[in-house]
PQR file with spaces between the fields and no chain letter, atoms N, CA, C, O and H, PARSE charges and radii, in Angstrom:
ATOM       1  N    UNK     1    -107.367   14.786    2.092 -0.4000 1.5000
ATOM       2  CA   UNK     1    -106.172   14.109    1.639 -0.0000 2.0000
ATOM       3  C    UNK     1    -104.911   14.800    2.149  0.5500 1.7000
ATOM       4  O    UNK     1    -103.891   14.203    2.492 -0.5500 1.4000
ATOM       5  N    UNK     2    -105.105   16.235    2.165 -0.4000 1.5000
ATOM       6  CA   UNK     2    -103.510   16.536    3.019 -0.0000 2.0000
ATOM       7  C    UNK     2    -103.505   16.639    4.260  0.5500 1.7000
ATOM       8  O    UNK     2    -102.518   17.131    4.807 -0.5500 1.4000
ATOM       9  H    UNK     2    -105.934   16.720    1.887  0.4000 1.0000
ATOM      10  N    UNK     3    -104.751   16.142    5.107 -0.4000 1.5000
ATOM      11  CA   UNK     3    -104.276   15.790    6.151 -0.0000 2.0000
ATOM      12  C    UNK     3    -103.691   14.695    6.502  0.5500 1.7000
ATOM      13  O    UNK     3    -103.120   14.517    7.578 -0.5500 1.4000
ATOM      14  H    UNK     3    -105.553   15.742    4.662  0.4000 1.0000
ATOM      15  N    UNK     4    -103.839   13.648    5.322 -0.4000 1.5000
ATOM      16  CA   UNK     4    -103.016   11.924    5.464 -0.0000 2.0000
ATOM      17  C    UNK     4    -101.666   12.621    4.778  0.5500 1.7000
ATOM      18  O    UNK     4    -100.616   12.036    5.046 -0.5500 1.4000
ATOM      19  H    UNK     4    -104.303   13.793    4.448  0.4000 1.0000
ATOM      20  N    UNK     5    -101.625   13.096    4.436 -0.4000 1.5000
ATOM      21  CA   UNK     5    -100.355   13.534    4.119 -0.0000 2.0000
ATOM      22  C    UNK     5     -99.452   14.075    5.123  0.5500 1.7000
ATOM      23  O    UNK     5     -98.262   13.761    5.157 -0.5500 1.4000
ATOM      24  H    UNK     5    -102.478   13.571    4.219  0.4000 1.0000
ATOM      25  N    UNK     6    -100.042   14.951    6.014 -0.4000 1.5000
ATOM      26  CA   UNK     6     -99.375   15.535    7.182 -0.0000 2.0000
ATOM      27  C    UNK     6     -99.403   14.904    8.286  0.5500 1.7000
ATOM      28  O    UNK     6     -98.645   15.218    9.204 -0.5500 1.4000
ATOM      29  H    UNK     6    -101.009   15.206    5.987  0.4000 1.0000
ATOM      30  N    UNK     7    -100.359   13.820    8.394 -0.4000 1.5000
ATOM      31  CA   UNK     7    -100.355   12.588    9.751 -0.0000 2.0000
ATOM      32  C    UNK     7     -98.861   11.956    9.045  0.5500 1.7000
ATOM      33  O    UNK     7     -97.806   12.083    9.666 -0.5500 1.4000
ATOM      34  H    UNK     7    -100.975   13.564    7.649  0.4000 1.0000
ATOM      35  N    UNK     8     -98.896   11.439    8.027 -0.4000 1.5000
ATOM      36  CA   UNK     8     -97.837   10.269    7.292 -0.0000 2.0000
ATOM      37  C    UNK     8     -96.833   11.093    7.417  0.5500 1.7000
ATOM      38  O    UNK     8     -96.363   10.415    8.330 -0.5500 1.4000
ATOM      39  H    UNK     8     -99.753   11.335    7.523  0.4000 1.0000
ATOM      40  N    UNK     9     -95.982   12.058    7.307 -0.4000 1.5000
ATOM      41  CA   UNK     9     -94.648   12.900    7.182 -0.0000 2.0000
ATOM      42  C    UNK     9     -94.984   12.867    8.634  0.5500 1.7000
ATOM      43  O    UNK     9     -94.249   12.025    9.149 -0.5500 1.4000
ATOM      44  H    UNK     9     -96.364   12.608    6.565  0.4000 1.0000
ATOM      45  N    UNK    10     -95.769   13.408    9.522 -0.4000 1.5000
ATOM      46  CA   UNK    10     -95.666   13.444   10.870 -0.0000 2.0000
ATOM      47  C    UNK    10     -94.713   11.990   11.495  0.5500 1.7000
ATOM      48  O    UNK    10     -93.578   12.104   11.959 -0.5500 1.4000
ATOM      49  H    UNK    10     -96.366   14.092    9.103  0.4000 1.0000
ATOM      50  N    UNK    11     -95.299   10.958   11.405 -0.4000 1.5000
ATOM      51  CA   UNK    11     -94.833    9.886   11.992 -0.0000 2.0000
ATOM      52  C    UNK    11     -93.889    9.831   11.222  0.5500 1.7000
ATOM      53  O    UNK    11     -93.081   10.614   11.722 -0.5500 1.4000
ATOM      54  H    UNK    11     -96.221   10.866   11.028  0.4000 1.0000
ATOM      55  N    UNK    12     -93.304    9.287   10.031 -0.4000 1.5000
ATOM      56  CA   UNK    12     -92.518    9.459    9.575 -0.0000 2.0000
ATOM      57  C    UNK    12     -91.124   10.049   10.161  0.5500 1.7000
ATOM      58  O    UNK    12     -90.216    9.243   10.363 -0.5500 1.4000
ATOM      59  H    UNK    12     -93.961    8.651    9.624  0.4000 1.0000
ATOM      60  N    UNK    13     -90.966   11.112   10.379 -0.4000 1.5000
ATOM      61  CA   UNK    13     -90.186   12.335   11.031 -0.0000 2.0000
ATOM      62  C    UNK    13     -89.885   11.467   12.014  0.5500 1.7000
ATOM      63  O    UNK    13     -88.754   10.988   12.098 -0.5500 1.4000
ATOM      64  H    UNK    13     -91.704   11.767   10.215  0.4000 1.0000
ATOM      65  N    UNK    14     -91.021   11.116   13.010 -0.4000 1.5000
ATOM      66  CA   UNK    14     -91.095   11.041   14.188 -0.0000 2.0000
ATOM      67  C    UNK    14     -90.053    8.790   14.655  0.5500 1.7000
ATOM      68  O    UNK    14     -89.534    8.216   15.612 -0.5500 1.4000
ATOM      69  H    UNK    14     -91.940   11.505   12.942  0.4000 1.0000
ATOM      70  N    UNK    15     -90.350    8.533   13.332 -0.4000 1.5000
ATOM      71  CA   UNK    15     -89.669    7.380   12.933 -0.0000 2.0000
ATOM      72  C    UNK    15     -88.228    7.335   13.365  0.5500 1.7000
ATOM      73  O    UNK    15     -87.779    6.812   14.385 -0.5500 1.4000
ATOM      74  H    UNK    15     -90.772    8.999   12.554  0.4000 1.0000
ATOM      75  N    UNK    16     -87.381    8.171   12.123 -0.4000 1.5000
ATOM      76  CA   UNK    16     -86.634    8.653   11.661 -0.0000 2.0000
ATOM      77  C    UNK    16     -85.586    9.222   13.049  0.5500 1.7000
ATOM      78  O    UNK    16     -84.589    8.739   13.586 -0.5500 1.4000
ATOM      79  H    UNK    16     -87.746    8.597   11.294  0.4000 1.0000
ATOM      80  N    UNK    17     -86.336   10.394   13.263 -0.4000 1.5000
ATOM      81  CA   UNK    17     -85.723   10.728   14.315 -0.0000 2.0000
ATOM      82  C    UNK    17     -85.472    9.734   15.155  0.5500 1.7000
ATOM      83  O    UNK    17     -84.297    9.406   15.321 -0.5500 1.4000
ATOM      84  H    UNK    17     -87.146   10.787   12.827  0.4000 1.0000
ATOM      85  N    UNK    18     -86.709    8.929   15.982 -0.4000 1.5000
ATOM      86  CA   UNK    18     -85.950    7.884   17.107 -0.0000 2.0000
ATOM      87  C    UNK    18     -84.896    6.808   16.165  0.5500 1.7000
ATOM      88  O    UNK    18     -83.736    6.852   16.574 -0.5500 1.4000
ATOM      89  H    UNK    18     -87.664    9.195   15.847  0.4000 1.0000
ATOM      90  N    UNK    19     -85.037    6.211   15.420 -0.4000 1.5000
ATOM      91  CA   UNK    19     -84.009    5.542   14.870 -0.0000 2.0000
ATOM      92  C    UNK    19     -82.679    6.237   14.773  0.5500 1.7000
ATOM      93  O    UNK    19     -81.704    5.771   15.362 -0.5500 1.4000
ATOM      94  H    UNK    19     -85.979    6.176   15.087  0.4000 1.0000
ATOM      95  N    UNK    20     -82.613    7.158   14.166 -0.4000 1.5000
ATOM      96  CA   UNK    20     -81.301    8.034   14.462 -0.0000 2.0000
ATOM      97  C    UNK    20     -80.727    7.895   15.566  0.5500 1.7000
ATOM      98  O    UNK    20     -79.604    7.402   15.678 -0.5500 1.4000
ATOM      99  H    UNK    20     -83.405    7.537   13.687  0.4000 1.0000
ATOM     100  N    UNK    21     -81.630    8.432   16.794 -0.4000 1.5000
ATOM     101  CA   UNK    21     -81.183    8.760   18.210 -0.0000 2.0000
ATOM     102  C    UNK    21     -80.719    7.629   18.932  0.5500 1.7000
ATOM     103  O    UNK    21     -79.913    7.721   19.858 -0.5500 1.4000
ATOM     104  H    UNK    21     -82.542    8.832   16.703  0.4000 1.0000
ATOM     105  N    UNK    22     -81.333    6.296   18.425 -0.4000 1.5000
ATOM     106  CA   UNK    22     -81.511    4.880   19.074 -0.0000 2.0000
ATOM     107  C    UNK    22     -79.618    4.298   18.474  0.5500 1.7000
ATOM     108  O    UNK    22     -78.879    3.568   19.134 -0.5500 1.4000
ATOM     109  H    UNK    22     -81.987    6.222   17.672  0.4000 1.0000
ATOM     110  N    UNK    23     -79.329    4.851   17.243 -0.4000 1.5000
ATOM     111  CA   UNK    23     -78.621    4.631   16.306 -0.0000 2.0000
ATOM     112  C    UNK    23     -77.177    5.514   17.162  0.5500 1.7000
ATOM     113  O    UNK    23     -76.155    4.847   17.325 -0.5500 1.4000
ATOM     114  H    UNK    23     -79.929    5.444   16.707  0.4000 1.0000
ATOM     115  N    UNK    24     -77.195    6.633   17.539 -0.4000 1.5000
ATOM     116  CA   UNK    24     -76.233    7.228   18.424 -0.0000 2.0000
ATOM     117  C    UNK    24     -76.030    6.970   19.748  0.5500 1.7000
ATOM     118  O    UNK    24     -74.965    6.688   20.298 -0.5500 1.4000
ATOM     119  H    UNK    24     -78.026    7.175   17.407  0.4000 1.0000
ATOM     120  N    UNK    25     -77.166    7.090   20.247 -0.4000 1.5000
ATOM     121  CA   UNK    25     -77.102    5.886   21.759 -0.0000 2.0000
ATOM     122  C    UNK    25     -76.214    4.754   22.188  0.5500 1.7000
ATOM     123  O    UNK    25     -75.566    4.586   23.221 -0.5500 1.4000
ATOM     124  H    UNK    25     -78.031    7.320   19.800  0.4000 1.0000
ATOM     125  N    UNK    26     -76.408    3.814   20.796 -0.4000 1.5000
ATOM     126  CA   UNK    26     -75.865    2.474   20.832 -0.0000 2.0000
ATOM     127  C    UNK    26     -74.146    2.394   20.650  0.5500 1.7000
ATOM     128  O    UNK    26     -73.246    1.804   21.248 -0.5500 1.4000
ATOM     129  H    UNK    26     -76.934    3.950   19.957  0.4000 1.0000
ATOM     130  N    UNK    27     -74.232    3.442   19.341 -0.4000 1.5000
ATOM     131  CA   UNK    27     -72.453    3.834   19.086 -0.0000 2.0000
ATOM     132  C    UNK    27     -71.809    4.679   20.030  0.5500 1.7000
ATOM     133  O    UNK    27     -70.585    4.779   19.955 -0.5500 1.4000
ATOM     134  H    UNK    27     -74.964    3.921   18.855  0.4000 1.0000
ATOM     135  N    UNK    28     -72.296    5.167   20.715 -0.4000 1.5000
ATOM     136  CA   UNK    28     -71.642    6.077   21.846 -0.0000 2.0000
ATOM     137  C    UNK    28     -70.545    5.420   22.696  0.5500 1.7000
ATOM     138  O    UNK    28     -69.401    5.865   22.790 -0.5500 1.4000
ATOM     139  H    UNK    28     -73.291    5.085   20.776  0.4000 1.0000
ATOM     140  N    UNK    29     -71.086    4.131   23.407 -0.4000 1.5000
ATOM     141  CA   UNK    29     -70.284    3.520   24.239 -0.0000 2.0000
ATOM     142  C    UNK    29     -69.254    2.151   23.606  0.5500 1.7000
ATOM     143  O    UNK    29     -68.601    1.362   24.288 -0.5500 1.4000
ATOM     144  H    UNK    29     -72.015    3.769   23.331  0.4000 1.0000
ATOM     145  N    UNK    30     -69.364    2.192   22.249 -0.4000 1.5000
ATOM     146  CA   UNK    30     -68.568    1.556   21.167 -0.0000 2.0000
ATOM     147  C    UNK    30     -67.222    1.995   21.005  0.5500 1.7000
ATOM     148  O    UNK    30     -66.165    1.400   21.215 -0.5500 1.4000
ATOM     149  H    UNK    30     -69.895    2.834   21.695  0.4000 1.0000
ATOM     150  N    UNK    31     -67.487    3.305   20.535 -0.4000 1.5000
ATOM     151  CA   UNK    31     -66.482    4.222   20.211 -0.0000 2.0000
ATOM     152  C    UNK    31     -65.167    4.850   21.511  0.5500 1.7000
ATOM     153  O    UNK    31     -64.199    5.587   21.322 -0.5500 1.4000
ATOM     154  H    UNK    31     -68.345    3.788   20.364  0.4000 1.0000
ATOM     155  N    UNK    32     -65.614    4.251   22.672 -0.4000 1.5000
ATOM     156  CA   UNK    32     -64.824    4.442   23.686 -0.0000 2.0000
ATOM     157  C    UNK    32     -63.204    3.831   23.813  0.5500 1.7000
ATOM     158  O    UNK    32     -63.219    2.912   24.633 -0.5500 1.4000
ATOM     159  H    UNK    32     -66.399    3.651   22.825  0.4000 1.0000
ATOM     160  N    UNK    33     -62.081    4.012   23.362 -0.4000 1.5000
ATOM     161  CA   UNK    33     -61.488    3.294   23.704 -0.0000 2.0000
ATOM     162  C    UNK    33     -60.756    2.933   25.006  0.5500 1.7000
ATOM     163  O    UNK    33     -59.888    3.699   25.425 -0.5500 1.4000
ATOM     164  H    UNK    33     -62.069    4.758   22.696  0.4000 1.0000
ATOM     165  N    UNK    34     -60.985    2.088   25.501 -0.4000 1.5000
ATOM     166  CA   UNK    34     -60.309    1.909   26.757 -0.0000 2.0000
ATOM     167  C    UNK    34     -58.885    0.881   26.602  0.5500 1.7000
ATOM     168  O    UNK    34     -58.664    0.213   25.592 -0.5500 1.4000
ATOM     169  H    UNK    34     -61.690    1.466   25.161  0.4000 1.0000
ATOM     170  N    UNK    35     -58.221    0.905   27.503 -0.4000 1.5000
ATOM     171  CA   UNK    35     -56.693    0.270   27.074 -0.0000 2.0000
ATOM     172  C    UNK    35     -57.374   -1.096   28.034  0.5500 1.7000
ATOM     173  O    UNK    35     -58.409   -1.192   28.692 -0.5500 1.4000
ATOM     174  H    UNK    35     -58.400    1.448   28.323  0.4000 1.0000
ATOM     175  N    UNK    36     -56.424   -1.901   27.792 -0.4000 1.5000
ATOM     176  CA   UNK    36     -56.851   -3.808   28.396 -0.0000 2.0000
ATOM     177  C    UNK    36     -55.722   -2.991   29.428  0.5500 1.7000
ATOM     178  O    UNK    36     -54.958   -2.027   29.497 -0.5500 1.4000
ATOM     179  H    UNK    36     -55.583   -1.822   27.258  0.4000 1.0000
ATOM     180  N    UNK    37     -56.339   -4.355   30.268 -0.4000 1.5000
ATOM     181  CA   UNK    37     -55.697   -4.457   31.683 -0.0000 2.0000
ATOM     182  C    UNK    37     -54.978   -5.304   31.576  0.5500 1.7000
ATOM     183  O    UNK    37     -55.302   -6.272   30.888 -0.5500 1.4000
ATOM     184  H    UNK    37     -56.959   -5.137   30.211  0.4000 1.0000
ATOM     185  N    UNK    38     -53.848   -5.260   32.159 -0.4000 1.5000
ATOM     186  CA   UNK    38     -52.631   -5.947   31.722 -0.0000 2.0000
ATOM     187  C    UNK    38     -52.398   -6.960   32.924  0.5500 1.7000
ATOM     188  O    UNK    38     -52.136   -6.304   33.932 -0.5500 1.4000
ATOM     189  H    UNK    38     -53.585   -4.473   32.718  0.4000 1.0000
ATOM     190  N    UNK    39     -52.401   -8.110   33.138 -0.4000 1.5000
ATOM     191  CA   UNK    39     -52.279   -9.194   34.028 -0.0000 2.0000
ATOM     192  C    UNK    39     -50.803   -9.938   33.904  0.5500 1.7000
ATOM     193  O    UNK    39     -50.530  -10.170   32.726 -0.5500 1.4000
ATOM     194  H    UNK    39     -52.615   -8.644   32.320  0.4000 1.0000
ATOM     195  N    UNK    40     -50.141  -10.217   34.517 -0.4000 1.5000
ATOM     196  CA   UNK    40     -48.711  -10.869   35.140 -0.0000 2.0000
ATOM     197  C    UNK    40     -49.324  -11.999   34.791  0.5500 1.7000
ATOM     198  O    UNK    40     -50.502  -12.161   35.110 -0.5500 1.4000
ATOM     199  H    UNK    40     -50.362  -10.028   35.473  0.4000 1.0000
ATOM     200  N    UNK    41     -48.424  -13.243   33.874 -0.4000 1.5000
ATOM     201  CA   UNK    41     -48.707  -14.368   33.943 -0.0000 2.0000
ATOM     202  C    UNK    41     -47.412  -14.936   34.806  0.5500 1.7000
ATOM     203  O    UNK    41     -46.289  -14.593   34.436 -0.5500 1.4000
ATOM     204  H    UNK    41     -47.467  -13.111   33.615  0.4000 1.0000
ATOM     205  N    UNK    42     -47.553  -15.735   35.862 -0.4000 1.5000
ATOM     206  CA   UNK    42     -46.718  -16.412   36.306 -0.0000 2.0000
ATOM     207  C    UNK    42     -46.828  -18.164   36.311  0.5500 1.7000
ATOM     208  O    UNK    42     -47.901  -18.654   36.664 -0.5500 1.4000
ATOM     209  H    UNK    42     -48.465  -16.013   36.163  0.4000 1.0000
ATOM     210  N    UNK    43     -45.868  -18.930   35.974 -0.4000 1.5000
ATOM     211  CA   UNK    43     -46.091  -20.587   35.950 -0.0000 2.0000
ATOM     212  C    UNK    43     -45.975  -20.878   37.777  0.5500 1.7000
ATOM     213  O    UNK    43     -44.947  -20.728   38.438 -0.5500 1.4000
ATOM     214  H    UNK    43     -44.996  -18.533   35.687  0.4000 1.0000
ATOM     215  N    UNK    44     -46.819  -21.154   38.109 -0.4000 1.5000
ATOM     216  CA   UNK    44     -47.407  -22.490   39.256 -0.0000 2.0000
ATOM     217  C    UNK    44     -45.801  -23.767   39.559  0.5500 1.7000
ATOM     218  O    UNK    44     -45.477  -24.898   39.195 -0.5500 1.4000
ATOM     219  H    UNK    44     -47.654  -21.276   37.573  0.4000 1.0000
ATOM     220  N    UNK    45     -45.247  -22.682   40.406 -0.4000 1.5000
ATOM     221  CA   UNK    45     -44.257  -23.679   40.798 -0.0000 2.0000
ATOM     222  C    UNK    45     -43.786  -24.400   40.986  0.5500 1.7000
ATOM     223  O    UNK    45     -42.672  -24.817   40.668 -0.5500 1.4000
ATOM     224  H    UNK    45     -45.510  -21.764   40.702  0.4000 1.0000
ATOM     225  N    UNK    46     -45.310  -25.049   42.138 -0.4000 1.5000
ATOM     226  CA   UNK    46     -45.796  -25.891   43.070 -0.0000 2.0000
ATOM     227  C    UNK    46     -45.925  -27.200   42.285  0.5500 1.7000
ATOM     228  O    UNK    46     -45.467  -28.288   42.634 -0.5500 1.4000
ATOM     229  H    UNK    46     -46.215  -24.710   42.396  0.4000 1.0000
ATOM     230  N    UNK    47     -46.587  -26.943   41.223 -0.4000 1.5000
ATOM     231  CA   UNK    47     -46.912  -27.833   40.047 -0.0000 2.0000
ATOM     232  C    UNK    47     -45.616  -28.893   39.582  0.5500 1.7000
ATOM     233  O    UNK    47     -45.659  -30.119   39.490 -0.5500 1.4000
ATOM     234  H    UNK    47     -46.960  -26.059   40.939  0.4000 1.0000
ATOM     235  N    UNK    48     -44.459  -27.971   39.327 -0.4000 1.5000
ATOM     236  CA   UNK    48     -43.570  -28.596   38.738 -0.0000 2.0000
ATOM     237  C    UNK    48     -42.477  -29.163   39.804  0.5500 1.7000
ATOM     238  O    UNK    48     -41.727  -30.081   39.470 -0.5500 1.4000
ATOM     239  H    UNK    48     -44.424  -26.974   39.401  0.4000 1.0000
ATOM     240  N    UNK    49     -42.412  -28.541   41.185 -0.4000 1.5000
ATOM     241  CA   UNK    49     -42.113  -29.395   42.236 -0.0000 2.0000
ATOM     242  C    UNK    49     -42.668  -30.922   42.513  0.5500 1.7000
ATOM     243  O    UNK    49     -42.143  -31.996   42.806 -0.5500 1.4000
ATOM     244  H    UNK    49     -43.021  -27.796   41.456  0.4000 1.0000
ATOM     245  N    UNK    50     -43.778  -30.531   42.307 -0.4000 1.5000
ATOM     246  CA   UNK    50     -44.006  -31.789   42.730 -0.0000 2.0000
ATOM     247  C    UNK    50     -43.741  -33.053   41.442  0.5500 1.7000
ATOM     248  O    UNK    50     -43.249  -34.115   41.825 -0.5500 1.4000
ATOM     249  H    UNK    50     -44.205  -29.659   42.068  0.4000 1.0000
ATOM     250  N    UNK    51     -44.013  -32.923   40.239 -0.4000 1.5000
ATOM     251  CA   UNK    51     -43.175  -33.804   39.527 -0.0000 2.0000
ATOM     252  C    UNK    51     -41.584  -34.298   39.497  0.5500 1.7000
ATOM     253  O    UNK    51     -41.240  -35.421   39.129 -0.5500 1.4000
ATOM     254  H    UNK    51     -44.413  -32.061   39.928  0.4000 1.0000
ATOM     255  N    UNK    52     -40.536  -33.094   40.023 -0.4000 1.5000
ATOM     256  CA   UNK    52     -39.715  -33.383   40.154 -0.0000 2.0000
ATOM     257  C    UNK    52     -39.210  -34.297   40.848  0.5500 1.7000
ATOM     258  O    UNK    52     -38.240  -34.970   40.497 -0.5500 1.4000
ATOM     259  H    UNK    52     -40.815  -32.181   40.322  0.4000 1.0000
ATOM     260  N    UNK    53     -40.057  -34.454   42.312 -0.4000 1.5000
ATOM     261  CA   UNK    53     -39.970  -35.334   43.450 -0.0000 2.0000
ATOM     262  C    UNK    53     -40.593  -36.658   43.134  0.5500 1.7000
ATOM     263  O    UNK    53     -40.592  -37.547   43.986 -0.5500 1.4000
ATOM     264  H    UNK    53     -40.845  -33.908   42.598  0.4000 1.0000
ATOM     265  N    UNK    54     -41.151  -36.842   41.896 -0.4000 1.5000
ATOM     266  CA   UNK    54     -41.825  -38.282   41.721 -0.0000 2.0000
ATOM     267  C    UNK    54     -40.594  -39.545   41.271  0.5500 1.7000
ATOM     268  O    UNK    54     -39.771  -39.059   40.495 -0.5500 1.4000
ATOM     269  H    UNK    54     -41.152  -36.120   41.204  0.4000 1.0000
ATOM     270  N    UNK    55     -40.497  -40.073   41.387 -0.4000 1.5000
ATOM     271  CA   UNK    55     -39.443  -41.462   40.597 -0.0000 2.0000
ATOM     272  C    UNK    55     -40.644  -41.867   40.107  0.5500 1.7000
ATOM     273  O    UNK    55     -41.791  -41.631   40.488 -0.5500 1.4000
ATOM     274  H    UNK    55     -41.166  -40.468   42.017  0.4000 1.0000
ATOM     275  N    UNK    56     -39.941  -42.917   38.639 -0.4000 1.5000
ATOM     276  CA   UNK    56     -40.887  -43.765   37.853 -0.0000 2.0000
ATOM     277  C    UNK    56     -40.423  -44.759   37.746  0.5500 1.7000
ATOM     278  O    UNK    56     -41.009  -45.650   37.131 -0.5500 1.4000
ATOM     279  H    UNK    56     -39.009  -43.109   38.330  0.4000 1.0000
């Protein structure tokens, strides 16, 4: 009987530990903050030229 005892805490441990590790792994590259990339919006010129030139 204490060897099912010491197989069961064995795995156990052995559980534990990878869940932990699996558990820091995942948050590692979470916790990164990186700043956004900042993009120029400009309005399409072309666009509103060409309505200007329409008659209705």
């Amino acid at each position: 009987m204490k060897q099912i005892h010491k197989i069961i805490a064995l795995f156990s441990m052995i559980f534990i530990t990878g869940i932990f590790i699996t558990v820091v792994n995942i948050n590692a590259p979470l916790n990164i903050n990186t700043s956004p990339e900042s993009v120029k919006i400009q309005k399409d010129s072309l666009y509103f030229k060409k309505l200007d030139n329409k008659t209705i």
